[in-house]
DRENPA-3360 file (N, C-alpha, C; in nm, 2 decimals, always signed):
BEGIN
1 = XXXXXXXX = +5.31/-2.47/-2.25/+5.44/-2.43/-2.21/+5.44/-2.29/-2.14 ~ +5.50/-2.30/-2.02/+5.55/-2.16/-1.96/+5.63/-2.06/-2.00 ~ +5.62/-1.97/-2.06/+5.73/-1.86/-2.11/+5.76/-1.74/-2.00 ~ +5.85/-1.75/-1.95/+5.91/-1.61/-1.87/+6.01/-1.54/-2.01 ~ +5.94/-1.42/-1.99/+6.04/-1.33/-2.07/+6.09/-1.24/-1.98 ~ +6.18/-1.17/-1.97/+6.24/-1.11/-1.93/+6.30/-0.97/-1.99 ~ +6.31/-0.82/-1.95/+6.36/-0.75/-2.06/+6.48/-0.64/-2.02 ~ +6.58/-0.67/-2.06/+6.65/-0.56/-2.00/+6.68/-0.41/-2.08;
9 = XXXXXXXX = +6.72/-0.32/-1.99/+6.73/-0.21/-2.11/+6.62/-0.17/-2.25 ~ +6.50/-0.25/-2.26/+6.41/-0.26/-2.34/+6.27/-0.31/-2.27 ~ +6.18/-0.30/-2.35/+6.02/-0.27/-2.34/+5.97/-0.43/-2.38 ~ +5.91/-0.50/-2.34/+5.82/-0.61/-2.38/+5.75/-0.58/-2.44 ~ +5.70/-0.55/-2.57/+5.50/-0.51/-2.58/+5.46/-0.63/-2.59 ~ +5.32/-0.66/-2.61/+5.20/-0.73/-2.64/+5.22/-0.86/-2.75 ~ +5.23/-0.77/-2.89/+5.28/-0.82/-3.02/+5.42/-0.89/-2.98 ~ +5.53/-0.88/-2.93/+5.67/-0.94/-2.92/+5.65/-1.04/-2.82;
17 = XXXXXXXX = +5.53/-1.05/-2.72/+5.54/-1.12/-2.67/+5.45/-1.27/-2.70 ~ +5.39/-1.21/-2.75/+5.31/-1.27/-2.89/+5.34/-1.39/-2.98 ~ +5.46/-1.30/-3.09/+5.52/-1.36/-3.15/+5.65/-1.42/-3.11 ~ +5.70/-1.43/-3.01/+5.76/-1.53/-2.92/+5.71/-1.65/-2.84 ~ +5.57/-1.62/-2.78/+5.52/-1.77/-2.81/+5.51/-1.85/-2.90 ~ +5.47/-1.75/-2.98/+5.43/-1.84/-3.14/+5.52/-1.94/-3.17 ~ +5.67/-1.84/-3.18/+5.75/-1.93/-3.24/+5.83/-2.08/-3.16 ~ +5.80/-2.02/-3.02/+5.88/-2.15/-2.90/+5.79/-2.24/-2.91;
25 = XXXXXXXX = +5.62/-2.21/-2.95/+5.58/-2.32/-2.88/+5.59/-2.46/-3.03 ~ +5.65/-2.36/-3.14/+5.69/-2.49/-3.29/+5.82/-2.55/-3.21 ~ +5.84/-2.56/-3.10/+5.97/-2.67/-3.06/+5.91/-2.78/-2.99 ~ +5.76/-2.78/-2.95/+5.73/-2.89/-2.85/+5.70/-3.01/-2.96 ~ +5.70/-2.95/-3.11/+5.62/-3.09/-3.20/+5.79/-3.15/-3.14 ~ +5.90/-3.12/-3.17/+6.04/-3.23/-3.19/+6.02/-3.29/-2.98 ~ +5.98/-3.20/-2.88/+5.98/-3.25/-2.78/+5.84/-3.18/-2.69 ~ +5.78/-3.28/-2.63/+5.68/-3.27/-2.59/+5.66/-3.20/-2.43;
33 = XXXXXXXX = +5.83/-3.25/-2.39/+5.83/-3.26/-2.26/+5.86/-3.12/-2.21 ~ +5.90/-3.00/-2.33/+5.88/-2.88/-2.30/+5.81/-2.80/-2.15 ~ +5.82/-2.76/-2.04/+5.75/-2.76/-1.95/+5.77/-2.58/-1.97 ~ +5.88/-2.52/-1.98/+5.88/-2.35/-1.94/+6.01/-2.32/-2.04 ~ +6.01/-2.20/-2.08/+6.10/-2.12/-2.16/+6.10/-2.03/-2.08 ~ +6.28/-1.99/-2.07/+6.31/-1.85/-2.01/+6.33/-1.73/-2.13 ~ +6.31/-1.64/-2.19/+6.32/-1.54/-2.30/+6.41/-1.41/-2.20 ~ +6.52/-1.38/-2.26/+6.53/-1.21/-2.19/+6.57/-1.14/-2.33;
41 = XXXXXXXX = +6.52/-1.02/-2.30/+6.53/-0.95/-2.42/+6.59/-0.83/-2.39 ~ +6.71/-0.78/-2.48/+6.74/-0.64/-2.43/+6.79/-0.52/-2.52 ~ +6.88/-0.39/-2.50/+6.93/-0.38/-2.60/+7.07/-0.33/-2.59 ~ +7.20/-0.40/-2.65/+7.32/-0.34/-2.62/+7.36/-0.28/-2.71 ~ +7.37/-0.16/-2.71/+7.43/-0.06/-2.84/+7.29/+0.00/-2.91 ~ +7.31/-0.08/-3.03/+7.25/-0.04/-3.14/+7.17/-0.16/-3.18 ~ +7.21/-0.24/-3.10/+7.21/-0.43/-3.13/+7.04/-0.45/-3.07 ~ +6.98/-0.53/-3.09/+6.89/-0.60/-3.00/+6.92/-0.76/-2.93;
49 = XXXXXXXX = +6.93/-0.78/-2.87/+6.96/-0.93/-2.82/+6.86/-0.97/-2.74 ~ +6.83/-1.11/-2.82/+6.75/-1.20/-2.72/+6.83/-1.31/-2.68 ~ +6.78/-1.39/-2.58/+6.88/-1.50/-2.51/+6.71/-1.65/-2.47 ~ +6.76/-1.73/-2.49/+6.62/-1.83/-2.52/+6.75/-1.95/-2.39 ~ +6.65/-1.96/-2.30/+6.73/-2.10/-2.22/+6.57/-2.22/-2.20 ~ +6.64/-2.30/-2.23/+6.49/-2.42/-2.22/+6.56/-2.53/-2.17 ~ +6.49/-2.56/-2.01/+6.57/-2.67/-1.97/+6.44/-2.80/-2.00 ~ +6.49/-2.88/-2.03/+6.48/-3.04/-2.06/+6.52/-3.17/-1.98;
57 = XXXXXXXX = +6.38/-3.21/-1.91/+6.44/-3.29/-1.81/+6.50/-3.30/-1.70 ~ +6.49/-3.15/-1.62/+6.58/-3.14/-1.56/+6.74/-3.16/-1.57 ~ +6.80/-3.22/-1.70/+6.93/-3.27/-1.73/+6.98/-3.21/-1.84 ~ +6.93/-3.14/-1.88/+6.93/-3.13/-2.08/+6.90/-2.98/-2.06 ~ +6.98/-2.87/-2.16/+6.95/-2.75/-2.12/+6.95/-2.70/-2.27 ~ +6.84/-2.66/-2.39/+6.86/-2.65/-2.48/+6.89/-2.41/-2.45 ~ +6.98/-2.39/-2.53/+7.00/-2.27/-2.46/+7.06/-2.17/-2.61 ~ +7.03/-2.08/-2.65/+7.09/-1.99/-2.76/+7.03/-1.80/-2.75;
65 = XXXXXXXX = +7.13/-1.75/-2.83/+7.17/-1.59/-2.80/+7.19/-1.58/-2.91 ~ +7.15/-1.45/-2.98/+7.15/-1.38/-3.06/+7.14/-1.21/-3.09 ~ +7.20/-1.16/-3.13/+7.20/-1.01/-3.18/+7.16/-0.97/-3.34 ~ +7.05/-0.87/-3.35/+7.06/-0.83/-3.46/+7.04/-0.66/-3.44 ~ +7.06/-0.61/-3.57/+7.06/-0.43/-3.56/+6.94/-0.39/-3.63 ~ +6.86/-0.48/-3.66/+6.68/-0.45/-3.77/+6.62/-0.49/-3.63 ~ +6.57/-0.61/-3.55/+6.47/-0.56/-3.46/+6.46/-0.67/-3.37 ~ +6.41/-0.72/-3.28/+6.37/-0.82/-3.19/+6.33/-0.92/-3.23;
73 = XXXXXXXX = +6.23/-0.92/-3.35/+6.17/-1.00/-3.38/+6.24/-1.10/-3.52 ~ +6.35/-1.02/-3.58/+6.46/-1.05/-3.69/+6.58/-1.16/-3.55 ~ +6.62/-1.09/-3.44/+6.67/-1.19/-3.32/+6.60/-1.31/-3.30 ~ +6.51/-1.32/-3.25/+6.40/-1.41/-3.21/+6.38/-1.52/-3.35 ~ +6.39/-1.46/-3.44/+6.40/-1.59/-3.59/+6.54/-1.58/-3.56 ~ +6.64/-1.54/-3.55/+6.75/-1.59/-3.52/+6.77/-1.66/-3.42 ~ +6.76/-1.70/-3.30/+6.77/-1.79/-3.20/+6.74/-1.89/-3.21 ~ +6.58/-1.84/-3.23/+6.50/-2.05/-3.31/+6.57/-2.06/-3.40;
81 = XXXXXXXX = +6.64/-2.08/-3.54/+6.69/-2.08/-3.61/+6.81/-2.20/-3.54 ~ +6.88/-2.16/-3.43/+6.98/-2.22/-3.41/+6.93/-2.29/-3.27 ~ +6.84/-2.29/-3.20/+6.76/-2.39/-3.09/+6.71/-2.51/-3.25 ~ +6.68/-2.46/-3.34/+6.61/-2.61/-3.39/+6.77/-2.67/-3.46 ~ +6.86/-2.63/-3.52/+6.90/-2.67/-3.54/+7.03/-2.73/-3.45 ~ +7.02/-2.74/-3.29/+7.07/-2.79/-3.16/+6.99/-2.94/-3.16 ~ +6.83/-2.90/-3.17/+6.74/-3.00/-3.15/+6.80/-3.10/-3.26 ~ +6.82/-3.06/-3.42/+6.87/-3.14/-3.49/+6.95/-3.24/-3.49;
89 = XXXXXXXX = +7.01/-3.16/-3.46/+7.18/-3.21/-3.44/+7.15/-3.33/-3.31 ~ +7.09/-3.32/-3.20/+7.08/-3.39/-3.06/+6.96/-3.53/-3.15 ~ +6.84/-3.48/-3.18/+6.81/-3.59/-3.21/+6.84/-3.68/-3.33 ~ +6.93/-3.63/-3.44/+7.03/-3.73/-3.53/+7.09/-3.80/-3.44 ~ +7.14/-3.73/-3.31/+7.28/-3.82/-3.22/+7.18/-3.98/-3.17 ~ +7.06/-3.89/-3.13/+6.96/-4.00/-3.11/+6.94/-4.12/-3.17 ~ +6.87/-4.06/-3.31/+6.83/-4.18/-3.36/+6.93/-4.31/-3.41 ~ +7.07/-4.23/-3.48/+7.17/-4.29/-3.47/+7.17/-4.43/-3.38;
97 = XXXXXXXX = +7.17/-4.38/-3.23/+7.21/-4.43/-3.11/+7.09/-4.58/-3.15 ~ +6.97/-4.52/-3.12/+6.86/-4.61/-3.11/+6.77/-4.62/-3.23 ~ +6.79/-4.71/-3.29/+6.72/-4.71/-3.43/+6.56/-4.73/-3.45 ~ +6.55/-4.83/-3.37/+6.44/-4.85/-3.34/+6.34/-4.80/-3.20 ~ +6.37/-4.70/-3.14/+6.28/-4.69/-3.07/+6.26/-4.52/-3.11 ~ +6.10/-4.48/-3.02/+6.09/-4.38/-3.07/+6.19/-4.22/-2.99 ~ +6.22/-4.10/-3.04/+6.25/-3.99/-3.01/+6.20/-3.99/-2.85 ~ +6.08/-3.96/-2.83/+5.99/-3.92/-2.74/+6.01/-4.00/-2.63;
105 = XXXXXXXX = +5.99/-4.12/-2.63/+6.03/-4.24/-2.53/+6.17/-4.25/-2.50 ~ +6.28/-4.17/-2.58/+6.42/-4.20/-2.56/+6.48/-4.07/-2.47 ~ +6.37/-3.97/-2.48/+6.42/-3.83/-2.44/+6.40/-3.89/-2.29 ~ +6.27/-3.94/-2.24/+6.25/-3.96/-2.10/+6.32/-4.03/-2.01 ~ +6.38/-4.14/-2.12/+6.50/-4.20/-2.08/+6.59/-4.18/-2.01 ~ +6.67/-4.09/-2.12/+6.80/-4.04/-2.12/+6.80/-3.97/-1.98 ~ +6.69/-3.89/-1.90/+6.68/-3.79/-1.79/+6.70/-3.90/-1.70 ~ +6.63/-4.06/-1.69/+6.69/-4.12/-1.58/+6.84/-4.16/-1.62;
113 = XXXXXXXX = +6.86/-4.23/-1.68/+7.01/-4.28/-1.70/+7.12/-4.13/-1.69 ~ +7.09/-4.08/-1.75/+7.22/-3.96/-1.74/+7.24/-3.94/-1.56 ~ +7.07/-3.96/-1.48/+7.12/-3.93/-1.32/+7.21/-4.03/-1.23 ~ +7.25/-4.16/-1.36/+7.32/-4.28/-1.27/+7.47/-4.19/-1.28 ~ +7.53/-4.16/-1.41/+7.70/-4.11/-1.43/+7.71/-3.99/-1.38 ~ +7.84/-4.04/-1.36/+7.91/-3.91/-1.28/+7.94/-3.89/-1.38 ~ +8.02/-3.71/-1.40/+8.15/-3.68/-1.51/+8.27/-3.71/-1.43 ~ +8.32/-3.76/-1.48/+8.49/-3.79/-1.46/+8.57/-3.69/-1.52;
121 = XXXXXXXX = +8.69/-3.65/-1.46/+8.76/-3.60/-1.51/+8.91/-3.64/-1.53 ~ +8.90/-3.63/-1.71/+8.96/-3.73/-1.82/+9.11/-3.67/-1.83 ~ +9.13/-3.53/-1.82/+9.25/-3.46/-1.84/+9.32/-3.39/-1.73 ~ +9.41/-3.39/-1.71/+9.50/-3.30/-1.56/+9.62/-3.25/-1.65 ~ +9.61/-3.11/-1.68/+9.70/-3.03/-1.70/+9.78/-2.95/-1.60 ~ +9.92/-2.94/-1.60/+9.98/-2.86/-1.51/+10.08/-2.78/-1.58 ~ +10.07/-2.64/-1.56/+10.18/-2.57/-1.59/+10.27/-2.47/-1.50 ~ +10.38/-2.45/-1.54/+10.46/-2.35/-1.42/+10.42/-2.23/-1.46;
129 = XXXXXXXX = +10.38/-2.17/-1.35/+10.32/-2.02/-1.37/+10.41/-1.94/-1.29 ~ +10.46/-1.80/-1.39/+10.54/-1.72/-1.35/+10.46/-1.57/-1.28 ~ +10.48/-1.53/-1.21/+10.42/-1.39/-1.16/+10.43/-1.29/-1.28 ~ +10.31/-1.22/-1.38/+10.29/-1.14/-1.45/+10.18/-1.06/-1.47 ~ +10.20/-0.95/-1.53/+10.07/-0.85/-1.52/+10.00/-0.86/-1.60 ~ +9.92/-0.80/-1.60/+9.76/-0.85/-1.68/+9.80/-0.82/-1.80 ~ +9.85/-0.69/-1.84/+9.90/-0.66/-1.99/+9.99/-0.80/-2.06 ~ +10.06/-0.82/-1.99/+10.13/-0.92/-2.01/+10.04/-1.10/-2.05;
137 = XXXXXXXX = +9.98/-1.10/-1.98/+9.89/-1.20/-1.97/+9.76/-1.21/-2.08 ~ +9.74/-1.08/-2.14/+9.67/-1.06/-2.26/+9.76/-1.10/-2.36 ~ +9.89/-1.04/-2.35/+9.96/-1.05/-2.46/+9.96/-1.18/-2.51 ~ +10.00/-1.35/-2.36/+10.05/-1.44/-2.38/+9.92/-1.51/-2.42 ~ +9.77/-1.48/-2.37/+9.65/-1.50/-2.43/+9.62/-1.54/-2.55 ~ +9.64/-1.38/-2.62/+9.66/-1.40/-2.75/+9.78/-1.41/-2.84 ~ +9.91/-1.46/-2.79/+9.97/-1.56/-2.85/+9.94/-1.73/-2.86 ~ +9.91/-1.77/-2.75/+9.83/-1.91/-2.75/+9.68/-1.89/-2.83;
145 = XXXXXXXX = +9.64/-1.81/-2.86/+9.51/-1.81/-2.94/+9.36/-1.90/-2.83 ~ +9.42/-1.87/-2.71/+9.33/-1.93/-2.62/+9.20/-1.83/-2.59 ~ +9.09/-1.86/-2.51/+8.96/-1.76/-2.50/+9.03/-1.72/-2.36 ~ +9.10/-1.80/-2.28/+9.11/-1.77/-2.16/+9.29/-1.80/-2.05 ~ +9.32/-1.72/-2.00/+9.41/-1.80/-1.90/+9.47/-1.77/-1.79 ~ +9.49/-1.90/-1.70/+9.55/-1.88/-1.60/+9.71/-1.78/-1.58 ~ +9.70/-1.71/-1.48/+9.82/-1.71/-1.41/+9.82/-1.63/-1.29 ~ +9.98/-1.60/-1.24/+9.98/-1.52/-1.11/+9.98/-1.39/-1.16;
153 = XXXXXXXX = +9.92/-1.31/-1.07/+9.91/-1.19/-1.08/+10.04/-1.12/-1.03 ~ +10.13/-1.05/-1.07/+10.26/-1.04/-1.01/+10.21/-0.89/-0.91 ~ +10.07/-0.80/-0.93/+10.08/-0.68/-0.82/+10.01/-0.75/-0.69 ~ +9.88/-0.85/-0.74/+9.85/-0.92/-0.62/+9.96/-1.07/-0.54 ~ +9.96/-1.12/-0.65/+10.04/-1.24/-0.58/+9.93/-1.35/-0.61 ~ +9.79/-1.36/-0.66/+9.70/-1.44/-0.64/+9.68/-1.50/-0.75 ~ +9.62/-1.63/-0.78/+9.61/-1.66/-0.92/+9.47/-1.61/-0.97 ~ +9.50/-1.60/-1.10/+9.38/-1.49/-1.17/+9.33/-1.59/-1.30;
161 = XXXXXXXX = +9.21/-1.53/-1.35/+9.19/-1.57/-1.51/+9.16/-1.48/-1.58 ~ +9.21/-1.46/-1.68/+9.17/-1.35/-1.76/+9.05/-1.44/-1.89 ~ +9.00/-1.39/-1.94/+8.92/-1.43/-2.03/+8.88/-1.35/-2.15 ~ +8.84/-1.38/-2.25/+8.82/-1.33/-2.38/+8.62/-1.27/-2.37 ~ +8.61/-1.17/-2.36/+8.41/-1.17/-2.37/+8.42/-1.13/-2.50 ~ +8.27/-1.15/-2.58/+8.19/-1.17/-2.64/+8.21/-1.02/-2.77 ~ +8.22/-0.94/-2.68/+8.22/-0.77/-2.71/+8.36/-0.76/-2.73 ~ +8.44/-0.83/-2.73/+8.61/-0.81/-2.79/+8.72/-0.77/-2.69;
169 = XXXXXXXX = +8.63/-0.72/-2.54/+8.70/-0.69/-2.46/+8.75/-0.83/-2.38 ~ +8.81/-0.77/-2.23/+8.86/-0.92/-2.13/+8.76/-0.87/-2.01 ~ +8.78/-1.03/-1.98/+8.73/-1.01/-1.82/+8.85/-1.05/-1.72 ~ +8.86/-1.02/-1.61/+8.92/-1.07/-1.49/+8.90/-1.14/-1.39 ~ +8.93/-1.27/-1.32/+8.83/-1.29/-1.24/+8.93/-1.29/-1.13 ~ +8.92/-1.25/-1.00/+9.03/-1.27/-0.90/+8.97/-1.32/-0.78 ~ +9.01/-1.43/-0.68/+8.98/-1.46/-0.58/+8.92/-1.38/-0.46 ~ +8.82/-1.38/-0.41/+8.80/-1.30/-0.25/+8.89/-1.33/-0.16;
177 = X = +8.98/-1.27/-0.08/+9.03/-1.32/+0.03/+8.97/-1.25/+0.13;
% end
């Protein structure tokens, strides 16, 4: 398996890089077809965060983030931690599905068949949107208890999203004209 690590705001050593193979490469026994792991490592605050993306099949993207404030390597058992129990959860859905055949032969599968369906789209929401400002638009955010939402900007005139990040703050996204 290929491991790109990546490190921001923070140092790779030897040892960390080490013990991050160690632990990704205990995910190829559940799948074989493992070909590369992306790792970035960084540090925000006080926090350390690593971020683990592992694509599968080209179709399948097993992917997890974590923060801890003891060390990189306390992160990194936190990620795997929840990458295997993704794997878990995906191959229960599995065997469920197909009882009799094996994991391994079903993964390779799934990469052609998934390339025949399109996604459809199941739901069309429409609402009337009034011209308001962002303060405002936080406010109505978090009265709907939503992560995110549309509306018009009443100083631009354009439609906007505001969104909820991670760190407690918002984001904004506004169109280029």
């Amino acid at each position: 398996m290929k491991i790109n690590i990546r490190a921001k705001n923070a140092t790779v050593t030897e040892a960390l890089r080490n013990y991050v193979e160690k632990r990704l490469t205990k995910l190829t026994r559940y799948f074989d077809s493992i070909q590369e792991a992306h790792v970035t490592v960084s540090t925000v605050g006080d926090n350390y965060s690593v971020e683990v993306t592992i694509p599968l099949n080209g179709n399948m993207i097993l992917r997890a983030e974590d923060l801890s404030r003891e060390s990189f390597y306390e992160a990194v058992d936190l990620v795997l931690e929840k990458l295997e129990r993704q794997v878990r959860k995906h191959r229960t859905k599995l065997y469920r599905k197909f009882r009799n055949q094996g994991l391994k032969a079903l993964i390779s599968e799934m990469g052609e068949t998934d390339k025949k369906e399109e996604p459809v789209v199941v739901k069309t929401k429409r609402f009337p949107m009034k011209p308001m400002s962002i303060d405002e638009a936080i406010l109505q955010m978090n009265l709907l208890g939503h992560d995110f939402f549309v509306f018009s900007n009443a100083d631009t005139g354009q439609v906007n999203v505001l969104y909820k990040r991670k760190d407690g703050n918002y984001g904004l996204i506004e169109p280029e004209v």
